[in-house]
N, C-alpha and C positions, 0 to 999 in steps of 0.2 A: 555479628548478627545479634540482634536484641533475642531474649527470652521470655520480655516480658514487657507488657506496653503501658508505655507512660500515664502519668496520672494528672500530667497538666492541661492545662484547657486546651480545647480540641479548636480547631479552627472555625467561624462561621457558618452555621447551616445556611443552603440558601434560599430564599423564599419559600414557603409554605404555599403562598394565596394562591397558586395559579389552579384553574379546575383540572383536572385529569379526565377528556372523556374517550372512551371505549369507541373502536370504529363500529361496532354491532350496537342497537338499544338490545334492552334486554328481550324486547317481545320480540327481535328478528332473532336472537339467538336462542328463547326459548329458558334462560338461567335466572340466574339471579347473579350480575355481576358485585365481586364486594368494593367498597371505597378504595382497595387499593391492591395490587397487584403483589402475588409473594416473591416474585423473583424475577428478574428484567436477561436480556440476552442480547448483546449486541454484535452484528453482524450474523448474516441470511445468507451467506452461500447454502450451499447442498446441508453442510452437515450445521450450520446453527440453526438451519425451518426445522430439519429432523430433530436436533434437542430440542428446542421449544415444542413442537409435535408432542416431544415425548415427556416432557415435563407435563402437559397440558393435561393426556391421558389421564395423568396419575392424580389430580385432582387441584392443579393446581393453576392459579392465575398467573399467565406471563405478556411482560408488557415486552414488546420487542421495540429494538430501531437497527434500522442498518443509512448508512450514508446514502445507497440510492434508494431510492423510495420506491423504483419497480420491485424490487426483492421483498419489500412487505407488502407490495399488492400481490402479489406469487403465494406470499404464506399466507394470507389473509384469506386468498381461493383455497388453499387445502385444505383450512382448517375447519374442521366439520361444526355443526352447531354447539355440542358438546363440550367443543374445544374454548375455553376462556384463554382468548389471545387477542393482545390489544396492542396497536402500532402509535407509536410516538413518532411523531414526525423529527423529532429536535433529542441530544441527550439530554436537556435540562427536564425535557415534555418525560423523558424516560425517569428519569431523579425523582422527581415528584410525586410519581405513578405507582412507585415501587413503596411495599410496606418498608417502615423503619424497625431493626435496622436493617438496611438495603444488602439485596444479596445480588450481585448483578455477573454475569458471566459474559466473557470476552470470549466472540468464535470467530475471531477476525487473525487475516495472515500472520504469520510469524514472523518476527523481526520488527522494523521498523514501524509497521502498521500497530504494533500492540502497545509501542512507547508513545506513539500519537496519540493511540484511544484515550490511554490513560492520563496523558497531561490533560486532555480535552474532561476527561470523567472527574476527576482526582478534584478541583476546586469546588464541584457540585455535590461532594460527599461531605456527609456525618461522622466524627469520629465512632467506629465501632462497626462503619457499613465493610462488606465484605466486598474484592473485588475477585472475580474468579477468571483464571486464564482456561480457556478449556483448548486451548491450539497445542500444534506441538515446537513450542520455545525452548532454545537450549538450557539447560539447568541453569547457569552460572545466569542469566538473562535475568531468571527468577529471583536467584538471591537479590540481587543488582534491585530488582524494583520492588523485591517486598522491603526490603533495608530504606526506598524511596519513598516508599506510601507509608511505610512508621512513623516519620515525621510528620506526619497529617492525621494519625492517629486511623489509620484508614486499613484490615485487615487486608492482606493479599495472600491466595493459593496460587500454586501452580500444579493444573490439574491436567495427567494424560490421558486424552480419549482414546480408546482403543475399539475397533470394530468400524470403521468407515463406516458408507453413508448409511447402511442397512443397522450398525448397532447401535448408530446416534439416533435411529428412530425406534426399535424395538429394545435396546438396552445391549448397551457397551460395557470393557470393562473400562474404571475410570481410579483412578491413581492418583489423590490429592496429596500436595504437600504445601507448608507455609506457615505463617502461625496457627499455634494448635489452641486459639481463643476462636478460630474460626471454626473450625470442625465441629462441633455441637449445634453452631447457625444454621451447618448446609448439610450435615451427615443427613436428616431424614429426608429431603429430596432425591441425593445423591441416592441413597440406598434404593430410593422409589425408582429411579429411573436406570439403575443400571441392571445389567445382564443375572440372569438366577441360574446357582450351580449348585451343586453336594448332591449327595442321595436324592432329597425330595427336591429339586429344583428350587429353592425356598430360600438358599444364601446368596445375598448380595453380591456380586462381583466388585467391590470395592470396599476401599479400608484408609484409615487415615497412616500416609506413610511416614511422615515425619515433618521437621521442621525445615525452614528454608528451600530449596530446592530439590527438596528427596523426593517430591513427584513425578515431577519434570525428569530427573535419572531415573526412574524405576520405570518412566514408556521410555527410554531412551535405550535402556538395556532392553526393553522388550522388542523394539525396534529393530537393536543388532541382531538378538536372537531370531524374528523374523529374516534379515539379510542370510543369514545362516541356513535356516530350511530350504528358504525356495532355493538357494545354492547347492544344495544338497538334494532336492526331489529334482534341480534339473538334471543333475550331474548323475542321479538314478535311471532318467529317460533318457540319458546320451547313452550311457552302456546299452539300455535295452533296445535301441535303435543300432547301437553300434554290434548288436547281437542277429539284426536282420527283424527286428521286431516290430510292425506298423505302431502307429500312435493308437489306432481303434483296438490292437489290442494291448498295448501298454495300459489303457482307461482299465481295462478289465481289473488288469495284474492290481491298478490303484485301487480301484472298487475293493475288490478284497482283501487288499494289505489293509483298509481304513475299516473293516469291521475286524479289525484283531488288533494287535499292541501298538499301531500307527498309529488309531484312530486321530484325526483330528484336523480341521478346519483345513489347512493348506494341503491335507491329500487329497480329500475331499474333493477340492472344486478344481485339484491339479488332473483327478480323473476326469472330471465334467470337459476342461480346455481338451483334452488328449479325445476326447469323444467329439469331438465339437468339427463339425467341414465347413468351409467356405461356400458360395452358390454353385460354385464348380465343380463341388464335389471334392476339392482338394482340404486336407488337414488343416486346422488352422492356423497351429501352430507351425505346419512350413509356408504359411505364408506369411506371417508374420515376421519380419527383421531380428535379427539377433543382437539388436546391441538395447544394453538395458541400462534404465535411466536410473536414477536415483536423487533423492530431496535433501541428502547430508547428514539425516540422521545414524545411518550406518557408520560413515567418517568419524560421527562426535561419538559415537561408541568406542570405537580403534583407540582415538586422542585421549581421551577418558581413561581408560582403562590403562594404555602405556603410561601413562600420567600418576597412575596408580600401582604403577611395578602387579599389573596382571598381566598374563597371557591369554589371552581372547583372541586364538591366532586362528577358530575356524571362520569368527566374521571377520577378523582381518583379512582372512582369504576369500571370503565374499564380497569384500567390499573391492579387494583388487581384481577379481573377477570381470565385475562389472566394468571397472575402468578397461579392462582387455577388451571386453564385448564395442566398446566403442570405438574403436580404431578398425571398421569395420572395411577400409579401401586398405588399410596397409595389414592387414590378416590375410585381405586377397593377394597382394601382392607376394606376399612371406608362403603362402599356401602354396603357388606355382613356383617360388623357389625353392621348398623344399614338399615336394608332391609325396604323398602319404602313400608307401609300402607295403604297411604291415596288415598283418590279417584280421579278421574279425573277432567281436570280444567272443571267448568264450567263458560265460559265467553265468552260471542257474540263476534267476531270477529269486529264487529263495536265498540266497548269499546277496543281492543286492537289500532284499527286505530286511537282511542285518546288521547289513551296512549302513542303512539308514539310520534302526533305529539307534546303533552302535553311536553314530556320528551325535544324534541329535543328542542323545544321552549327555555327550561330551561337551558340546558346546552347551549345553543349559548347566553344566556343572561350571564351566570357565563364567558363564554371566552370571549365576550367583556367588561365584569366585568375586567379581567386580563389586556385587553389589554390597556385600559383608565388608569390602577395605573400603568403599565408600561411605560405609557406615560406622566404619571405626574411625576413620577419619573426619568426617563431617560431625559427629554428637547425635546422627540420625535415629539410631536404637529401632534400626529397624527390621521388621517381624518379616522372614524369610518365609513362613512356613504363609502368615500373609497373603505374602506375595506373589507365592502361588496359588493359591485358592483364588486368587482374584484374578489372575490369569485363566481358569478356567472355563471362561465363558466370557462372549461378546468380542474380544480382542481376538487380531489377528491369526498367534499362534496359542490359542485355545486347543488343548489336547490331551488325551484319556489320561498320559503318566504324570500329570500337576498333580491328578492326588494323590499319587505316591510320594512324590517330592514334598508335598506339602505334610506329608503324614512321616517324611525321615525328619523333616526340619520340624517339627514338632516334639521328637521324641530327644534330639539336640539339636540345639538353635541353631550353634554353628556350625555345623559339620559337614565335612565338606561329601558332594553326592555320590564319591567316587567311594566314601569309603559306607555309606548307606549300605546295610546288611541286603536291603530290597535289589538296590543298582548295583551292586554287587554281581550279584547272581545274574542277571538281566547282561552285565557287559560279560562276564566268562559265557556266556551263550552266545554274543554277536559280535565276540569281538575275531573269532574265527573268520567269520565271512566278511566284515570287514577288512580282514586282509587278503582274505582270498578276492575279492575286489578291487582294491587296490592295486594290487599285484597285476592282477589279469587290465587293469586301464592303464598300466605304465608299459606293461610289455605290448599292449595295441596300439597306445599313442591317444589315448581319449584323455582331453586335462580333469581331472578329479582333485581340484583344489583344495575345497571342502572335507571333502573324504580322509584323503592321503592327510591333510594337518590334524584332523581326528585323528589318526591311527600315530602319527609322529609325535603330538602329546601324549596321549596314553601313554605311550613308550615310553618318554621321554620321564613322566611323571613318576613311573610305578620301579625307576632304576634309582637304586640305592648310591651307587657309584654312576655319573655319565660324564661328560668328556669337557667339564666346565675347568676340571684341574690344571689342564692344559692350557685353556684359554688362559687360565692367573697366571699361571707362569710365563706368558707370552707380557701378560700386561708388566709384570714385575720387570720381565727382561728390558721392557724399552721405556718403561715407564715411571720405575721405581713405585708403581701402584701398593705393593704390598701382596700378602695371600695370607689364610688361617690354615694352619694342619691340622690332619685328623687326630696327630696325637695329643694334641694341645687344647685347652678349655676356645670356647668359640668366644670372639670378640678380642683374641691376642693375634697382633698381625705383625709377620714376619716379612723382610728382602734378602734376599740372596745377590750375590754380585756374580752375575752371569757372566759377563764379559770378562773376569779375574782381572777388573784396573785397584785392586785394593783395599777396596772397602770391607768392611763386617759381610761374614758370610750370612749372619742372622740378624736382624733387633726387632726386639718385642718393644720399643717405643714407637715404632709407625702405627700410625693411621688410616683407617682404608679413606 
């Protein structure tokens, strides 16, 4: 990965001459358009008419294109007279339109569509213009093509949007990484356009995260961390249904768990669904199918993190969840052959609201678990306390305890949240009714994924001695893997000849 960009000549700028004109004159839009546009956006589904929308707002000129041309006659009707938004029919017609040096942002699919864009972009740039990913690309994708466009002397971010369509248009949180020559180009835009948190609503929801692809990871963990709540607020409304509890008033129990220490986006609009009936008057949520989809970012979380010797094992159990959910003919089939007995859950609704917040507690401490070894790992030097505050607003799982997490990881960088004097106190209060939850869903037969692998790390973490001894000794015996004893300095590895064929009963020459 470069750190710092070349000083040899940049490739050919390409033509100057051509005119750039605005689809509005200035007397039908009522402005003063200037020569040239601050910032281009290419591709109009849903969420790039919303960023350009939202860029526009803020005072700024965007020249847009997208490949079909109905998509900018679409944004072209939105956009109100105020809005300075101008359609390039061609990217070269966008290249030209955009001030130098060019800041241009990518809201086109992930994957293959973004390495298209860019071959198609990348000849018509200036060394020094900026190219901005705002989709959700897997990290390593990012390294992969900012390591591409250096060679063209050409900056590349990889930036995670967070907040679908509603925060792409009112302000999201957004999560840049890439070369850090670029962040000074695009921080004042970015900070204009993204979501406002702290005390006085007044802090930006975004921060420059690091180099290379540490933006693209940091919505990626926010991603998995998302797979983990809703897995967790559903697996709250199975007990409370499996208690005899309707959906209308399950909304209630959510309504008031989210004006107390839940607060936050996904309880929120999980009470508004639980309230919500069909024409028929039936819930809508049992009308709805039980098998749930997902886009892979929860998967590139799992892979990531095992990849990183972390345990991220409650969105691992979200993400195998989901895969359960969809085997929805052969659950029926398994369901009549083994037909459910047991009784109903019995468990106060106040023990589920601890269990909650017990769990989430837990899994945000395993995903900034991930993101500190991905940061000592990668050279990212990246600011946890950050990266919650920028969580705080506009993204997904936006909620009241980021400012505490943001205020432990400020007081030590790295420390991990379990042992935060604040979270501390917070899990010795719920970690009770997490397992009195737990408990009461295994003895009824409700799967509580989520939950039950919260309660099994904690456990697992907070024991001084747990049952991995045994394992080495298993590997030693068939393996000759080796093991380290407690009476011995750490990093001397011992074998034993289990089987008595003759060998040294010890040596501190193996290797693990």
């Amino acid at each position: 990965m470069r750190t710092a960009w070349p000083t040899s000549p940049a490739p050919a700028p390409i033509s100057q001459t051509k005119t750039f004109e605005p689809v509005h004159t200035p007397e039908q839009r009522n402005i003063t358009l200037n020569a040239n546009a601050d910032i281009g956006v290419v591709g109009l589904a849903v969420m790039g008419q919303n960023l350009a929308l939202n860029i526009a707002d803020h005072g700024y000129s965007v020249a847009v294109h997208n490949r079909s041309p109905q998509r900018m006659v679409d944004l072209m009707e939105r956009a109100r007279a105020e809005h300075d938004v101008r359609a390039a029919e061609t990217l070269e017609d966008l290249v030209v339109g955009v001030e130098r040096p060019r800041k241009i942002i990518l809201m086109v699919q992930a994957g293959a569509a973004v390495d298209n864009t860019i071959d198609q972009l990348a000849p018509l740039l200036d060394a020094g213009d900026v190219i901005i990913d705002g989709g959700n690309s897997y990290w390593e994708d990012t390294v992969r093509r900012g390591e591409g466009l250096a060679e063209r002397f050409v900056h590349f971010v990889g930036a995670g949007v967070s907040g679908g369509e509603e925060g792409a248009r009112f302000g999201p949180s957004i999560m840049p990484g890439g070369h850090p020559a670029a962040w000074p180009l695009i921080q004042p835009v970015l900070e204009a356009i993204a979501a406002k948190a702290g005390p006085n609503d007044d802090e930006p929801c975004t921060s420059w995260m690091g180099s290379g692809g540490a933006g693209h990871f940091v919505k990626m963990i926010h991603n998995g961390i998302e797979y983990g709540d809703m897995q967790v607020l559903a697996e709250a409304s199975a007990l409370l249904s499996g208690s005899g509890l309707a959906p209308a008033a399950q909304a209630k129990l959510f309504t008031g768990w989210n004006a107390g220490r839940l607060q936050s986006f996904l309880v929120e609009i999980t009470a508004e669904i639980l309230e919500r009936t069909d024409t028929d008057g039936r819930p809508m949520v049992d009308v709805i199918l039980d098998a749930a989809g997902q886009k892979g970012t929860g998967k590139w979380t799992v892979n990531s993190a095992m990849e990183l010797g972390q345990p991220m094992m409650l969105v691992t159990e979200a993400v195998g969840a989901r895969m359960v959910s969809s085997f929805v003919d052969l659950r029926a089939e398994v369901s009549e052959a083994y037909p459910d007995q047991l009784e109903a859950v019995a468990v106060d609704p106040s023990d589920i609201e601890a269990a909650i917040h017990a769990a989430k507690i837990i899994s945000y401490a395993q995903g900034f678990m991930v993101l500190q070894s991905a940061s000592d790992d990668h050279g990212w030097d990246l600011d946890l306390a950050a990266v919650a505050r920028l969580w705080r607003g506009g993204c997904i799982i936006r909620a009241a305890f980021l400012d505490d997490m943001a205020a432990a990881f400020e007081e030590v960088a790295d420390r991990n949240l379990l042992l935060a004097d604040h979270f501390r106190g917070e899990l010795a209060g719920a970690i009770p009714g997490l397992r009195t939850v737990v408990s009461a869903a295994i003895a009824s037969g409700v799967a509580v994924p989520a939950m039950a692998s919260a309660l099994t790390f904690f456990d697992g973490i907070r024991r001084r001695r747990g049952t991995a001894a045994l394992i080495q000794a298993q590997r030693d015996y068939f393996g000759a893997h080796t093991y380290e004893r407690v009476d011995r300095p750490r990093g001397e590895f011992f074998h034993t000849d289990w089987a008595d064929t003759g060998g040294n009963a010890t040596s501190g020459s193996y290797s693990a």
